[in-house]
C-alpha positions in Angstrom: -11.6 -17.2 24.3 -14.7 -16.5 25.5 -14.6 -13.9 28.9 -17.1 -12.6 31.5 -16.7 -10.3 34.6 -19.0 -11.5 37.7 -19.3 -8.3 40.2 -21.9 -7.3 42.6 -23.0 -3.2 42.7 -23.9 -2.4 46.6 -25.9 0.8 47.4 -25.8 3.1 50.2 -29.3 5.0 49.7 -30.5 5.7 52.7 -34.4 6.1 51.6 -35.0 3.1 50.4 -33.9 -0.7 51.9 -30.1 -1.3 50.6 -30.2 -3.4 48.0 -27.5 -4.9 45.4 -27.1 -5.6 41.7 -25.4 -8.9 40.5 -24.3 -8.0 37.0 -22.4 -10.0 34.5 -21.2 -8.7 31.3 -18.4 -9.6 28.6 -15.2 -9.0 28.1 -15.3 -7.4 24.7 -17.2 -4.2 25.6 -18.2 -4.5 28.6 -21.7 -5.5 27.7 -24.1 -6.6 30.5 -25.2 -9.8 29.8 -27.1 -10.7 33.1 -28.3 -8.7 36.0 -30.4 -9.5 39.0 -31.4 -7.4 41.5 -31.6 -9.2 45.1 -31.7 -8.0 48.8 -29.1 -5.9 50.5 -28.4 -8.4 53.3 -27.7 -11.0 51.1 -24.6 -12.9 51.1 -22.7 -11.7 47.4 -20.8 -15.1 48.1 -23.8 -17.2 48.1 -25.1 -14.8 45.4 -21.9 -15.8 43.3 -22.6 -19.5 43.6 -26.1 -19.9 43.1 -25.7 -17.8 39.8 -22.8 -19.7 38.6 -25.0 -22.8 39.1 -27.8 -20.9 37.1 -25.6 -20.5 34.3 -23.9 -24.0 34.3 -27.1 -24.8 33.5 -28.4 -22.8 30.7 -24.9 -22.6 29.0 -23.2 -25.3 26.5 -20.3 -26.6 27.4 -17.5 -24.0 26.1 -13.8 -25.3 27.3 -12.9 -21.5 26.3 -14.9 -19.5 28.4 -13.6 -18.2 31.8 -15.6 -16.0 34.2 -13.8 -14.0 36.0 -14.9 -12.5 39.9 -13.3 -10.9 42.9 -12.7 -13.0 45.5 -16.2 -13.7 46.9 -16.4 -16.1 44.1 -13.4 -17.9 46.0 -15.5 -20.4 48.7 -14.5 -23.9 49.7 -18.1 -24.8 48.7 -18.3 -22.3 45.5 -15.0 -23.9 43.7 -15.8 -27.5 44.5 -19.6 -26.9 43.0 -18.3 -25.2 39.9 -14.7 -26.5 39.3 -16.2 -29.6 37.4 -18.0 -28.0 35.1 -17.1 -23.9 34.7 -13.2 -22.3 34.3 -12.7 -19.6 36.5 -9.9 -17.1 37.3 -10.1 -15.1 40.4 -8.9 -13.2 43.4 -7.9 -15.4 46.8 -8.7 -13.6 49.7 -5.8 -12.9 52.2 -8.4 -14.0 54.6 -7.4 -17.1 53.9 -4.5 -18.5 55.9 -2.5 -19.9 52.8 -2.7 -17.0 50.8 -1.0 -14.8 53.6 1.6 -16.9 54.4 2.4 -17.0 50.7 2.4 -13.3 50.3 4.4 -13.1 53.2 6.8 -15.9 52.6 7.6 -15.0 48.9 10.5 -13.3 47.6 10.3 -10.4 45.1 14.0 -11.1 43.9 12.4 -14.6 43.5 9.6 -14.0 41.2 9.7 -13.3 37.5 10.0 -9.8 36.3 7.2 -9.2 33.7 8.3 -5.2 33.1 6.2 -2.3 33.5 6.8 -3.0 37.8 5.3 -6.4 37.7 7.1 -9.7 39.0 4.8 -13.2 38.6 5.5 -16.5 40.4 3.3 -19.7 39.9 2.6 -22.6 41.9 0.2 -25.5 42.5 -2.5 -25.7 45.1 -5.3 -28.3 46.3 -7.6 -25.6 48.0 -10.9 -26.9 48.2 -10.0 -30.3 46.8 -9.8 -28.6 43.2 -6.7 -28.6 41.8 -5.7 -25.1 40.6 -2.9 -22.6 39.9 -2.5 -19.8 42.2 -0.2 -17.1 40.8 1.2 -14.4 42.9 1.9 -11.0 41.8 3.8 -8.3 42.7 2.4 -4.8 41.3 5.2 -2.1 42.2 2.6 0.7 41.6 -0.1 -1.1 43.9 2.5 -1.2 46.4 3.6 2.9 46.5 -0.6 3.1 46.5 -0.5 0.7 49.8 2.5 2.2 51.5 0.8 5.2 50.8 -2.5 4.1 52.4 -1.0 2.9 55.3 1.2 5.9 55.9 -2.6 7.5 56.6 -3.6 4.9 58.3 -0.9 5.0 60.9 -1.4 8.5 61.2 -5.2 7.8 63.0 -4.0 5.0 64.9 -1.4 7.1 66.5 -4.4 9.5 67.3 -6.6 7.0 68.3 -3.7 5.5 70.4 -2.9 8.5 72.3 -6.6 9.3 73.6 -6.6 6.0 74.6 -3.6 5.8 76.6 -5.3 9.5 78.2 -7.8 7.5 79.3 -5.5 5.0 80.8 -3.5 7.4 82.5 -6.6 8.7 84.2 -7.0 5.2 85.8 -6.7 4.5 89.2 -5.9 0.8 90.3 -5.7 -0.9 93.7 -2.5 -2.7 93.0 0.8 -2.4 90.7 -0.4 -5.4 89.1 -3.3 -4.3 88.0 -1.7 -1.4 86.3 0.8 -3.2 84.8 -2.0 -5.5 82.9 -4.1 -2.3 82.2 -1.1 -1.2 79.9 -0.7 -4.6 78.7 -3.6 -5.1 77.9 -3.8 -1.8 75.5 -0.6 -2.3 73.6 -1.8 -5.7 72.5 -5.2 -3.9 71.4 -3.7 -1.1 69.4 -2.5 -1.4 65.8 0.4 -1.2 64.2 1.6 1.2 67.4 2.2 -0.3 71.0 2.9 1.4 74.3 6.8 2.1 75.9 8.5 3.0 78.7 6.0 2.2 81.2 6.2 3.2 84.6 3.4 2.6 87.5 3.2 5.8 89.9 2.5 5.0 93.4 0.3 7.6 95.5 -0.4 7.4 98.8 -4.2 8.5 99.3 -6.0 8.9 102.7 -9.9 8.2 103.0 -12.8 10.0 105.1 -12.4 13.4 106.2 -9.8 15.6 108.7 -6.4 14.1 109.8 -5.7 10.3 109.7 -5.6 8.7 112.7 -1.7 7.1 113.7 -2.9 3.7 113.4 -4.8 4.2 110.0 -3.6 1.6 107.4 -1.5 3.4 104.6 -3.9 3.2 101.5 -2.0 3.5 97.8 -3.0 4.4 94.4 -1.6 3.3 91.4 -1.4 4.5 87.8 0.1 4.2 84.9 2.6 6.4 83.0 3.3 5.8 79.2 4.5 6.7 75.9 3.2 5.8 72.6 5.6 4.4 69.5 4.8 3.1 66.1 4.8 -1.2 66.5 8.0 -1.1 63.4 7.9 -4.9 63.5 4.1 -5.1 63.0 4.2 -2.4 60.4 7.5 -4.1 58.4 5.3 -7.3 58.1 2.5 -5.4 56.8 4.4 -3.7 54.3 5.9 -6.8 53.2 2.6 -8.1 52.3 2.0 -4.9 50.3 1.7 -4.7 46.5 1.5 -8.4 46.2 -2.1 -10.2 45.5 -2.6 -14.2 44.7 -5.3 -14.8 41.4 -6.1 -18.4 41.2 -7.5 -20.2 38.4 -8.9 -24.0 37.7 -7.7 -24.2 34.2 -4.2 -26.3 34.3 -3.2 -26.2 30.9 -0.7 -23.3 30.3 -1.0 -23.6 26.7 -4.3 -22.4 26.7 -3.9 -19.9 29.8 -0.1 -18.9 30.3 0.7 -17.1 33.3 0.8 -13.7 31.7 -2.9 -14.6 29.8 -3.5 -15.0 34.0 -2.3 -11.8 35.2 -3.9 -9.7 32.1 -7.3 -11.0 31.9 -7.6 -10.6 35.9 -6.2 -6.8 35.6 -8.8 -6.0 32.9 -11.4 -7.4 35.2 -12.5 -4.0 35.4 -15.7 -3.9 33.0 -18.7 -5.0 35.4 -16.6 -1.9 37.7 -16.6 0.9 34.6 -20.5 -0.5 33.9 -21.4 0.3 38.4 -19.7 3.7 38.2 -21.7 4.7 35.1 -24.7 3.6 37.2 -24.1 5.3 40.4 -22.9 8.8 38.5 -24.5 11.3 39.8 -25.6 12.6 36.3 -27.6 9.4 36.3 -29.5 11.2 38.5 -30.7 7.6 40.3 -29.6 9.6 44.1 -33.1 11.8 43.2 -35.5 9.3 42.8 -37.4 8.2 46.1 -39.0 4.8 46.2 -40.3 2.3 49.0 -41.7 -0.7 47.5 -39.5 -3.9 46.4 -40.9 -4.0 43.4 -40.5 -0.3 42.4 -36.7 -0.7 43.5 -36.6 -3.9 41.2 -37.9 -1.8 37.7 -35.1 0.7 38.4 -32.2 -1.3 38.3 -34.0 -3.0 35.4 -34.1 0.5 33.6 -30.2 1.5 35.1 -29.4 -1.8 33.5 -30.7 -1.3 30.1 -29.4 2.0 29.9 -25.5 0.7 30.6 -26.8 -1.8 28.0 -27.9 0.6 25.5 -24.3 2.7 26.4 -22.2 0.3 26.1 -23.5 -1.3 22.7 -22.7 2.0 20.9 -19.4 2.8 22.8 -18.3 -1.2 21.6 -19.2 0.0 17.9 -17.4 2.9 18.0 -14.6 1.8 18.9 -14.9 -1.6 16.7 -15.2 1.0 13.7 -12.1 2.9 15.2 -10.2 0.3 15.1 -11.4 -1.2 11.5 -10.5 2.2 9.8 -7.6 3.4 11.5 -9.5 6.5 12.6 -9.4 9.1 16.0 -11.5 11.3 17.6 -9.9 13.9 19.9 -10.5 13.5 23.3 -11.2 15.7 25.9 -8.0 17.0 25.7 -7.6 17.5 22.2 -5.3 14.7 21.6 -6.4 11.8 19.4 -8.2 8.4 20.5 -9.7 5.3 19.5 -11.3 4.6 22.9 -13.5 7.2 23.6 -16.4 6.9 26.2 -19.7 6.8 24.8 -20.3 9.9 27.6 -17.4 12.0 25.8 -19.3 11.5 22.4 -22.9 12.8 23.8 -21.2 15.6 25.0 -19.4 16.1 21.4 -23.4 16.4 20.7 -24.5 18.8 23.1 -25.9 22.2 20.9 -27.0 20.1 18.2 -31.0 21.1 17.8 -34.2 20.3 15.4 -35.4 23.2 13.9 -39.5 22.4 12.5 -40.2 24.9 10.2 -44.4 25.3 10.1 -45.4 26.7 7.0 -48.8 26.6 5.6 -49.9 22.8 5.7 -45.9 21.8 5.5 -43.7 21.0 8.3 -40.2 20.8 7.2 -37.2 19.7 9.9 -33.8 20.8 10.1 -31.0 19.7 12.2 -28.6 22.4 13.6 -24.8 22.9 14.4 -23.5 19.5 13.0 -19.7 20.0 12.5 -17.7 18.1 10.4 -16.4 16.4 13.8 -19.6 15.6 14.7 -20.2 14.2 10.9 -17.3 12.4 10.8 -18.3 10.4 14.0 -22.0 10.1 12.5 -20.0 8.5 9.6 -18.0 6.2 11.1 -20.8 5.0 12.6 -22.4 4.0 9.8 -25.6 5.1 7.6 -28.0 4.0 9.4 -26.8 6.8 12.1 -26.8 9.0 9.2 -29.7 8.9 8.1 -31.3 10.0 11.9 -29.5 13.5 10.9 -29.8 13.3 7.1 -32.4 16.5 7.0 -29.9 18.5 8.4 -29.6 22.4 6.8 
């Protein structure tokens, strides 16, 4: 089965124009395979499509592979383009009307419990006019990271709430009416809180100067008195919504993509992600480079690129060779691993020198501090790595 990861990389940089990276790498390894560099204002949806159509293209027809994207791949005009032609799995936005009804509809006690706090339920949809599978999933852990999220969130809108009801309560209005739609008008803006107990004060004001006369009209002021409480209908429909996502998917045979095949190639979508955080590390040391021409912008991506390239090629072998011999390497904790990051091993690295020893008309090199860890990782490597260190004292 072959498997790639479509994901766009969006900078914030503020001295040069934004732009983005549209990288696609595999499954196994999380190798880049394509990246493009194109403007920050442009739409990663359109991006997505126009790409996919790129690669229809150029690729053979492979009833196997699946590319897998966040939910900017998920258009009406994206999925009827591609759906003839390219096998897809991804993310439906909650944007979209069906999918939050769904989430909200749906039972948990009604799905099917996978274990480890997942529950799966699959049914058919037309979306598009391409007949797929949409698959919703309840995550128990994504939902305690929502509810969690929202607890925070609640917490500014209260704030946010309460200084604007202050500056409702410094309102004056010409009638009771007016006051009364004032507050109305706020509860229905706020979120998740709403105002209570309103009550419209009525003051008696007097205009011009000195005593009024007898036959003065009576003049009145009205304003509006209020507390603020949390909207618990609003926020109990939210949270019901929470922990549970929909992945859809054009490929209708379950024997050669079960539900569960759904569910775990979506969750490991996570490789074009692990490749953008290795780009934007600070260590990477891209934040200190200033540049103001396109094309200038275009050659470092190019070069960030070929580095994750370069990275993730060895971190795939190690680990290949991990596996194949049933060895470890400690971690950074000391306890043993067979997937380390390729940044853990250049650390393991750090110290070791070449010594050139200049004697006469003879130059002789030496390599310095290699411990048997870092020869046993050398050696699972393979000789040709060995042979790089092979003058060593």
């Amino acid at each position: 089965m072959g498997l790639f990861d479509l994901a766009i990389l969006k900078t914030k940089r503020s001295d040069l124009k934004q732009f983005m990276i549209s990288l696609m790498s595999s499954h196994d390894g999380d190798v880049p395979l394509l990246a493009k560099t194109i403007a920050g204002n442009s739409s990663d949806k359109i991006h997505f499509r126009e790409t996919l159509e790129a690669l229809k293209q150029q690729m053979e027809s492979d009833d196997s592979a699946y590319f897998i994207a966040d939910s900017a791949l998920y258009t009406n005009k994206t999925l009827t383009t591609l759906s003839s032609d390219m096998l897809w799995i991804t993310r439906v936005p909650e944007t979209l009307k069906q999918c939050r009804e769904l989430v909200e509809e749906v039972d948990i006690d009604q799905m099917q419990d996978l274990g480890d706090g997942y529950r799966i339920m699959e049914i058919g949809s037309w979306y598009g006019n391409v007949r797929q599978r949409w698959v919703v999933v309840f995550s128990e852990k994504a939902k305690e990271r929502e509810k969690k999220t929202v607890e925070r969130r609640l917490k500014k809108f209260r704030e946010d709430a309460i200084k604007q009801l202050n500056q409702l309560h410094a309102c004056k209005f010409a009638c009771e009416k007016d006051a009364y739609n004032a507050a109305h008008a706020l509860s229905k803006k706020l979120k998740l809180m709403k105002i209570s107990d309103i009550k419209i004060l009525k003051k008696c004001i007097k205009e011009g100067k000195g005593r009024p006369k007898k036959d003065a009209p009576t003049i009145y002021q009205y304003s509006v008195e209020a507390i603020i409480k949390q909207d618990d209908e609003a926020i109990n429909a939210l949270l019901i919504r929470k922990g549970k996502f929909v992945i859809a998917t054009n490929e209708l045979d379950q024997n050669k993509l079960s539900v569960q095949d759904i569910l775990s190639q979506y969750k490991e979508q996570q490789s074009v992600e692990r490749g953008f955080r290795f780009l934007k590390d600070p260590l990477f040391m891209t934040s200190s480079v200033f540049l103001k021409t396109e094309t200038r912008i275009v050659a470092l991506s190019m070069i960030m690129c070929l580095c994750l390239l370069v990275y993730t090629l060895a971190q795939r072998l190690l680990r290949n060779r991990l596996m194949a011999l049933g060895e470890t390497v400690p971690n950074q904790l000391g306890k043993p691993t067979k997937k380390p990051t390729m940044r853990w091993i250049f650390q393991i690295f750090e110290g070791v020198h070449v010594l050139i020893i200049h004697k006469d008309d003879n130059f002789q090199e030496l390599v310095l501090n290699l411990t048997n860890l870092r020869l046993k990782i050398l050696k699972i490597l393979g000789t040709s790595f060995e042979k790089i260190y092979e003058t060593a004292a």
